[in-house]
N, C-alpha and C positions, 0 to 999 in steps of 0.2 A: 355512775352506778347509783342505783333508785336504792334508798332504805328502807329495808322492809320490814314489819315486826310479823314473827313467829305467829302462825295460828293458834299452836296451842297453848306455848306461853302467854299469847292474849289472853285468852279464853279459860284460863285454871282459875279456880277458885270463883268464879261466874255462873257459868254455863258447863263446865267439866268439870271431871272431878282430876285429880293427880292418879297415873297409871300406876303409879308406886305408891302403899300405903303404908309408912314405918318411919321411926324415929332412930336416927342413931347418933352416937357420940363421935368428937373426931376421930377416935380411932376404931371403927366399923364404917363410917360411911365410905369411904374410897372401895372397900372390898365390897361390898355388900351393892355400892350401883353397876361393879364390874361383874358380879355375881347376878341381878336383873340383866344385863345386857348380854347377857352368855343364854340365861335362862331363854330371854325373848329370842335370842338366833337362833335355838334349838330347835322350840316349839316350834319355830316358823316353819325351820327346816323340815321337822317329823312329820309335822297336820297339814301341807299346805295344800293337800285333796281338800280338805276339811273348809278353806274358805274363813282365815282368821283374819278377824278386823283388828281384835283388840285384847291385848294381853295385860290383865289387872294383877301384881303382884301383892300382897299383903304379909307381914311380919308381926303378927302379935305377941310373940315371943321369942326368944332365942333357939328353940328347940326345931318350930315348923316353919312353913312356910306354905303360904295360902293362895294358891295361883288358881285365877277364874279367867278362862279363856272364854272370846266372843266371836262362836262360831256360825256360820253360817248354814254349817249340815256339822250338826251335835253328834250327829249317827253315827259318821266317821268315826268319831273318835270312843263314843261310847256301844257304839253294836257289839252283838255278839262273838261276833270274827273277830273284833279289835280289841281284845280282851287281853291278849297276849302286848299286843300293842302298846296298850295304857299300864301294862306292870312293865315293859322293857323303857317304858319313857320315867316313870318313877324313878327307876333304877339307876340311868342316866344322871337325871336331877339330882338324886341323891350321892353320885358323884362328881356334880357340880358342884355342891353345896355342902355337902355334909350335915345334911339337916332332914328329917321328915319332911316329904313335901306332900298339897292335898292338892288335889284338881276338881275342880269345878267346872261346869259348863253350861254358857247360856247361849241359848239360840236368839239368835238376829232373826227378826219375825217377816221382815222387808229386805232382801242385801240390794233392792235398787237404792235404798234410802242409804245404805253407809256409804259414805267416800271411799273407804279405802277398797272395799269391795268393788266399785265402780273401776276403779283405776288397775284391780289388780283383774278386772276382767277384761278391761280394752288391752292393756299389754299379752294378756295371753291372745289375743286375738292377734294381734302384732307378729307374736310369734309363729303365729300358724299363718301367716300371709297376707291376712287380712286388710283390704285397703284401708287406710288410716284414716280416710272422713267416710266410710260406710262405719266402723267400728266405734268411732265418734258420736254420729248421729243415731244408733240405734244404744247408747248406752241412754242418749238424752231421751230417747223417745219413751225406752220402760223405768227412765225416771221419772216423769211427766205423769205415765200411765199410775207407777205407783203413790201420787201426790204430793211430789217437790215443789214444792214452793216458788225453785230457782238451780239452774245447775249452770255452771262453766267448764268447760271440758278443752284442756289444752294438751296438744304433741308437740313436742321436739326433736329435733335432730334430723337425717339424713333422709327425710319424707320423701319414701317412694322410690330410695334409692337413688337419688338426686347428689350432686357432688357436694352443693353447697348446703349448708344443712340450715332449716330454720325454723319457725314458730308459730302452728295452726292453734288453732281455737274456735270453737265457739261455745253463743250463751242463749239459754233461752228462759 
């Protein structure tokens, strides 16, 4: 087995910032990363028309709680239909947490350029049947179009319906 180091463990404090912003003593931090990980399942769960890369939580007090979601259509989440939406997901949070929570929301201005957006658009393809090197190559291709630098793009598992299961890729 090859060792690998973490992406974004690499990469914190460099080039990313930490998806959790807050300080806690030993007796808040246990509850408080189980309370981000419930948060981030929710959201995912509620928004996921919406196209979420990245969920920033922030804790500048004990009282609120300051969550900036990084969505890909803001709309979703903030239109006028969804109004009822964002006070029933408040409401939620707040009984996750027992704390005031704020929503924020930024729009991803490129979603060819985020990774997880890329990934979370060739598996939806996957699920609607999509052969898995056209859904491949055309993620790479309006990566390219939008200015990447560099993309690798790998499938796993039971390609195609195949018994044995294995590992495509490609890079350009």
């Amino acid at each position: 087995m090859g060792q690998k180091v973490h992406p974004i463990g690499f990469r914190v404090g460099i080039s990313r910032k930490w998806d959790s912003i807050w300080y806690a003593d030993k007796d808040n931090y246990a509850s408080w990363l189980h309370e981000d990980i419930k948060i981030r399942k929710h959201l995912k769960k509620e928004l996921k028309e919406a196209g979420i890369s990245q969920i920033e939580i922030a804790r500048k007090c004990y009282e609120e709680i300051y969550i900036t979601i990084f969505a890909a259509k803001p709309g979703m989440i903030h239109s006028s239909g969804a109004k009822d939406r964002l006070k029933r997901i408040k409401n939620s949070m707040k009984k996750i947490t027992d704390r005031d929570v704020r929503i924020n929301t930024t729009e991803i201005p490129k979603q060819e350029k985020d990774a997880q957006l890329v990934a979370e658009g060739i598996a939806g393809q996957l699920v609607k049947r999509v052969s898995f090197r056209r859904a491949m190559k055309r993620a790479i291709q309006q990566a390219q179009r939008a200015g990447v630098g560099g993309i690798k793009v790998s499938c796993a598992g039971r390609l195609g319906g195949a018994d044995m299961s294995r590992t495509e890729w490609f890079r350009e």
